[in-house]
C-alpha positions in Angstrom: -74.7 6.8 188.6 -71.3 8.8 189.2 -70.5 12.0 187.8 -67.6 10.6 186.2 -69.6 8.2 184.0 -72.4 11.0 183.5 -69.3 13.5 182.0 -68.2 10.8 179.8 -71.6 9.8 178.6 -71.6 13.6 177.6 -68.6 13.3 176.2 -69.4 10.8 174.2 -73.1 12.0 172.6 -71.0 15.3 171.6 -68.3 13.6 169.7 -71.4 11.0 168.4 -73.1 13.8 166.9 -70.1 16.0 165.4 -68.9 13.4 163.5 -72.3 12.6 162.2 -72.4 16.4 161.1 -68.9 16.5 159.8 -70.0 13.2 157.8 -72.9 14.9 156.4 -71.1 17.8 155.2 -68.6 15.8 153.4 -71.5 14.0 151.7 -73.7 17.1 150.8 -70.8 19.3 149.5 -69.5 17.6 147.0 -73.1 17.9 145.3 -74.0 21.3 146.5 -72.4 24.9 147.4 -70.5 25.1 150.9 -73.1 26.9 152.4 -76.0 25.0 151.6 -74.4 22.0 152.9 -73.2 23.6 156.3 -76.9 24.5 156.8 -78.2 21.3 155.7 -75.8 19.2 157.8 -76.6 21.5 160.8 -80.4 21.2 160.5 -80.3 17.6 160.2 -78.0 17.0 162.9 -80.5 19.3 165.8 -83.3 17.9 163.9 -82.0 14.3 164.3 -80.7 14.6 167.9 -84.1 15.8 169.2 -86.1 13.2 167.9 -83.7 10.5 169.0 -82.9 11.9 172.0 -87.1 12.1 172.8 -87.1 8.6 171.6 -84.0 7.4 173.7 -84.6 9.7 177.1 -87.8 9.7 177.2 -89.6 7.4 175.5 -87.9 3.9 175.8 -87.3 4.1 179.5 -90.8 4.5 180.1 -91.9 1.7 178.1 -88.8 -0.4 179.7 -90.4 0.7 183.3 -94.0 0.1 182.0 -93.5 -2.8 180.0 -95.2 -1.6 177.1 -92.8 -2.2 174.6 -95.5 -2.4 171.7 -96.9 0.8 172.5 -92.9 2.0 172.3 -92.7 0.5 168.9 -95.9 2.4 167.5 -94.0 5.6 169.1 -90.9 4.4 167.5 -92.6 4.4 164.2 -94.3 7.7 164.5 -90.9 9.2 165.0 -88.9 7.8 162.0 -91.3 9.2 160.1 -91.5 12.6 161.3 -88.0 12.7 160.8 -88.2 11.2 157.1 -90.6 14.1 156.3 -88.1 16.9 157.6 -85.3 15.4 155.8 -87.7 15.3 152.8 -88.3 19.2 153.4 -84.5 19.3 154.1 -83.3 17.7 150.8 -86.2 19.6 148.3 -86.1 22.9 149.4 -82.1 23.0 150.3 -81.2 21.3 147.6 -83.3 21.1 144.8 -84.3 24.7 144.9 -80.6 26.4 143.7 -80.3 24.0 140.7 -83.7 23.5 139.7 -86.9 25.7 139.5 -89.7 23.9 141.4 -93.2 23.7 140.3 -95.3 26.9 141.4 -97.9 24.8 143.1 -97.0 23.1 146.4 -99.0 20.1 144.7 -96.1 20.6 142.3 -94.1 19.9 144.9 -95.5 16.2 146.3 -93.2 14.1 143.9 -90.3 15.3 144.9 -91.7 15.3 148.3 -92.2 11.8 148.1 -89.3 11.0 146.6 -87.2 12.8 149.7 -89.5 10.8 152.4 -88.8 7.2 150.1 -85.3 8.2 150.2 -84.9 9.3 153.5 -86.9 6.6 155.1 -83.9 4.4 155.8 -81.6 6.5 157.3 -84.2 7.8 159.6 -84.8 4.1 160.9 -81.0 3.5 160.9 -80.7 6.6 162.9 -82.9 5.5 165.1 -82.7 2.2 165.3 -78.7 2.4 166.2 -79.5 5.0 168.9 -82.6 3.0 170.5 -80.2 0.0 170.6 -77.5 1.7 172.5 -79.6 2.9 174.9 -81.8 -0.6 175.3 -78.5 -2.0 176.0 -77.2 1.0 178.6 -80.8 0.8 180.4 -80.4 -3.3 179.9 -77.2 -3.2 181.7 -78.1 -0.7 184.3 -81.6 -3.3 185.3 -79.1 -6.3 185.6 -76.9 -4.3 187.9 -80.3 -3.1 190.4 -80.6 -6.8 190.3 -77.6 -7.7 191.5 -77.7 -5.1 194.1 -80.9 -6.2 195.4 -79.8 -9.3 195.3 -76.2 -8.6 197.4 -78.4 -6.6 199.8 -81.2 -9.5 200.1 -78.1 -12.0 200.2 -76.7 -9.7 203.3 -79.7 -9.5 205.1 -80.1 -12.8 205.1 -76.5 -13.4 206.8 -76.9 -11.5 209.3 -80.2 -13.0 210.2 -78.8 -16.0 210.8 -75.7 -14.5 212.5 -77.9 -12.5 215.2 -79.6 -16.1 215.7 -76.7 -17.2 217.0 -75.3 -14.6 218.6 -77.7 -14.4 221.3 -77.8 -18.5 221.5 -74.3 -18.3 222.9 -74.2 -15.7 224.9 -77.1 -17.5 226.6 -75.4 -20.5 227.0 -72.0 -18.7 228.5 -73.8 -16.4 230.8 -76.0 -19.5 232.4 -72.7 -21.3 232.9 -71.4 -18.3 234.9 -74.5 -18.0 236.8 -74.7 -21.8 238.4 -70.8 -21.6 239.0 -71.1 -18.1 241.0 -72.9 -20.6 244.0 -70.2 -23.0 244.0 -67.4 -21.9 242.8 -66.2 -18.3 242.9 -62.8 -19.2 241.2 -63.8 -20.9 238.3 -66.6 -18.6 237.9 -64.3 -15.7 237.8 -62.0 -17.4 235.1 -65.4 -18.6 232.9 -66.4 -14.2 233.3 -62.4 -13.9 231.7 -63.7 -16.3 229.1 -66.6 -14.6 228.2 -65.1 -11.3 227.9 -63.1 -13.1 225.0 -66.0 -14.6 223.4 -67.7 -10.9 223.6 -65.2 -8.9 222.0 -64.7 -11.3 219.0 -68.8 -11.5 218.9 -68.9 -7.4 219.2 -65.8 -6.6 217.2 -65.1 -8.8 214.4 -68.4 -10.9 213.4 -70.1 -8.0 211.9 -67.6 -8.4 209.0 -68.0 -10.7 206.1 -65.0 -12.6 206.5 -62.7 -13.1 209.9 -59.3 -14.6 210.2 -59.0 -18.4 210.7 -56.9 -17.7 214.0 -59.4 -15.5 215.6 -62.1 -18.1 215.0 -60.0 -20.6 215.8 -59.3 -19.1 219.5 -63.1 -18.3 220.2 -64.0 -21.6 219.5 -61.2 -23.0 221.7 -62.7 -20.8 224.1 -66.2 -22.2 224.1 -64.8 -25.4 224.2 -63.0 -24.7 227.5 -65.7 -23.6 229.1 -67.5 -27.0 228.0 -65.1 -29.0 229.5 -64.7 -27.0 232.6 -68.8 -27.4 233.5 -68.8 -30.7 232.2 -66.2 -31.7 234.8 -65.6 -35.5 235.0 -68.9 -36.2 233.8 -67.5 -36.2 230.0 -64.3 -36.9 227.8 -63.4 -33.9 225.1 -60.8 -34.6 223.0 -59.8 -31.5 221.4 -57.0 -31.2 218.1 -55.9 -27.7 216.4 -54.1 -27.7 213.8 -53.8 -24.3 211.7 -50.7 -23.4 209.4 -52.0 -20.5 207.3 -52.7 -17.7 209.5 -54.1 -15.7 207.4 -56.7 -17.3 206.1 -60.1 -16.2 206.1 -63.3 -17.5 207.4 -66.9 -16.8 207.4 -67.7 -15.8 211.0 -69.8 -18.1 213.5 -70.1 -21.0 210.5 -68.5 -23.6 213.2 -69.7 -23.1 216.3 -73.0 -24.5 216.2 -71.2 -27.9 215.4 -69.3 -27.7 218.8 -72.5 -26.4 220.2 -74.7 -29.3 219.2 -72.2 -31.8 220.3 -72.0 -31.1 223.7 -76.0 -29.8 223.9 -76.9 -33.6 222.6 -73.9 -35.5 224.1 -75.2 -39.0 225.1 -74.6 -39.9 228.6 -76.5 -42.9 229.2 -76.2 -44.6 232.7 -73.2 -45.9 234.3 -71.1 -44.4 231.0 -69.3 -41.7 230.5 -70.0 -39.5 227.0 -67.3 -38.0 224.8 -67.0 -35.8 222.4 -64.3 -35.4 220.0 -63.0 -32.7 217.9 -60.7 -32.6 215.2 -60.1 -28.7 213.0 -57.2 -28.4 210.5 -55.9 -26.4 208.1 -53.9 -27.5 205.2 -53.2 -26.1 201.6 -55.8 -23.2 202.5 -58.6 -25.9 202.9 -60.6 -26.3 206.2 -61.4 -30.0 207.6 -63.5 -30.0 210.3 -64.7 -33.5 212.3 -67.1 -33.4 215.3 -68.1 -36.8 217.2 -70.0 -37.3 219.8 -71.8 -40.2 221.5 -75.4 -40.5 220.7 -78.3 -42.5 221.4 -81.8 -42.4 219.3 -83.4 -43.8 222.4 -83.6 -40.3 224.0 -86.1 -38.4 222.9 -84.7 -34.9 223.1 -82.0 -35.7 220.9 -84.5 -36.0 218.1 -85.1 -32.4 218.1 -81.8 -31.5 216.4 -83.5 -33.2 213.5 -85.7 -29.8 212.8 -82.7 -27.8 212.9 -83.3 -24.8 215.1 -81.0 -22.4 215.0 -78.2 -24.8 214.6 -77.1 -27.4 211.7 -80.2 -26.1 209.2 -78.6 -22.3 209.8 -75.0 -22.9 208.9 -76.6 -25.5 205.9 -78.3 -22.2 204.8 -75.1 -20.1 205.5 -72.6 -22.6 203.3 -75.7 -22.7 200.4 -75.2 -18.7 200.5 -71.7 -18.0 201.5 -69.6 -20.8 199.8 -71.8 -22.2 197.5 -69.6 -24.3 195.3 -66.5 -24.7 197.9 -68.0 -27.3 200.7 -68.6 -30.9 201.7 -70.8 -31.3 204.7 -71.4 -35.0 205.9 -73.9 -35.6 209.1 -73.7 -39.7 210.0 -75.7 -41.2 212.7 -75.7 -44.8 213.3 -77.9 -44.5 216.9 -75.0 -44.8 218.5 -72.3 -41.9 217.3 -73.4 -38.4 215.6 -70.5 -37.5 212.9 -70.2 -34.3 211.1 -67.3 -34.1 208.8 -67.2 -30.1 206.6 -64.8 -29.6 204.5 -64.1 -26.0 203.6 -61.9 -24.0 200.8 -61.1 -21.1 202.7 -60.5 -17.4 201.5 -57.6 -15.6 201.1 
């Protein structure tokens, strides 16, 4: 709570109860003298605050905390009338007494008593009542926004678990690339170690935010695709369109690349063929379409193991339930021949 809100919800209670004082006093001195009814409106008003403000402060969050709310309701009770009998004692002996001589006896006095506490009952409860249901409705409020909190921060926590999974899987696969290329091929090796420094700084520098630019993902996944192709050699076809018109659109970081990943980790190359793998991203109208193919056979048995997930299509599943619940259409087709993923994205501003 800021100290801003905690100044006007001062602000407020003193202007609540002034005007339930100056009310008062226009009520009690039209049938009494001035100075009665500045004493009675004053009394009532401390005497009312307290109790409510015991009932409101100290009493109802407890209960709200504990649960107890019928234990709060018997201590609700208590209270109005406790307050009906001071307003009794309030009205007889501020009121009655100038105008009429009271009975010598204090059992003299119980009638009118009585009729004070029947009298005052219901603005004791109404008293009450509207102040109890103010504050159920402040604390009410103030539960549903912990909630939500707790439920951003689980919601966070569980991004960036499944963005450290893949973090790690890729730098992996980058880094083993380098290292088999460094014994053949110094050149190419050097060029893949320029690549990686790309695919590093995006990793370090921009996918601890919430949202990237389309561009920036864009480039780092044309990155990882280049150094597919380049390892892959001759040995597989990649067919790779890009297509983005709005620049600056936003994306969820690392949502795509297991996609690419999978495609060329469970490319099919049987014997005496040649796999492919094509790859189709666009942009149009601020809406992402995505297509991944690759050739695939059901004959090999380590291809069958993408079918528990892993780290890759079951994680960005779980990132598009969390992260754009109601904005995506994500088609996976196998036919034992060809693996098709088609995701179709509304991107943010």
């Amino acid at each position: 709570m800021t100290k801003p809100f905690i100044v006007k919800e001062y602000i407020f209670t003193f202007i609540f109860w002034l005007v339930f004082a100056i009310v008062l006093w226009c009520n009690f001195q039209i049938a009494t003298e001035t100075y009665l009814a500045v004493i009675q409106s004053v009394i009532i008003t401390i005497c009312s605050f307290m109790f409510t403000h015991f009932l409101t402060a100290k009493l109802l969050p407890k209960a709200l905390h504990l649960k107890k709310m019928r234990r709060f309701l018997i201590q609700a009770a208590i209270v109005i009338l406790l307050l009906s009998v001071i307003y009794s004692v309030i009205f007889t002996y501020l009121e009655v007494a100038p105008k009429t001589d009271l009975p010598p006896t204090f059992k003299g006095h119980l009638p009118i008593l009585w009729q004070g506490f029947y009298m005052a009952l219901p603005a004791s409860f109404l008293i009450n009542g509207s102040a109890c249901g103010i504050k159920f409705y402040k604390e009410h409020g103030r539960i549903e926004r912990d909630h939500i909190l707790l439920q951003q921060a689980h919601l966070e926590n569980q991004l960036k678990l499944l963005q450290d999974q893949i973090n790690p899987h890729v730098v992996f696969n980058i880094l083993n690339h380098i290292h088999i290329l460094m014994k053949t091929d110094i050149q190419l090796a050097d060029f893949l170690l320029m690549k990686f420094s790309d695919i590093l700084r995006y990793q370090l520098y921009h996918c601890n935010q919430n949202l990237v630019p389309l561009d920036k993902e864009i480039e780092y996944l044309q990155n990882l695709v280049e150094v597919e192709k380049l390892r892959w050699g001759n040995e597989l076809e990649v067919d790779a369109h890009w297509k983005i018109d709005h620049k600056k659109a936003s994306i969820a970081p690392l949502l795509l690349v297991s996609f690419i990943e999978n495609a060329f980790k469970y490319v099919c190359r049987l014997p005496g063929q040649i796999g492919y793998i094509r790859i189709s991203c666009q942009e149009e109208n601020n809406s992402l379409l995505l297509y991944v193919e690759n050739s695939y056979s059901d004959r090999v048995m380590y291809k069958k193991k993408e079918g528990t997930g892993g780290i890759g299509i079951q994680n960005v599943k779980k990132r598009l339930k969390l992260q754009y619940p109601d904005s995506h259409d994500l088609k996976i087709e196998s036919d034992g021949h060809v693996y098709k993923v088609t995701l179709t994205l509304q991107l943010s501003e």
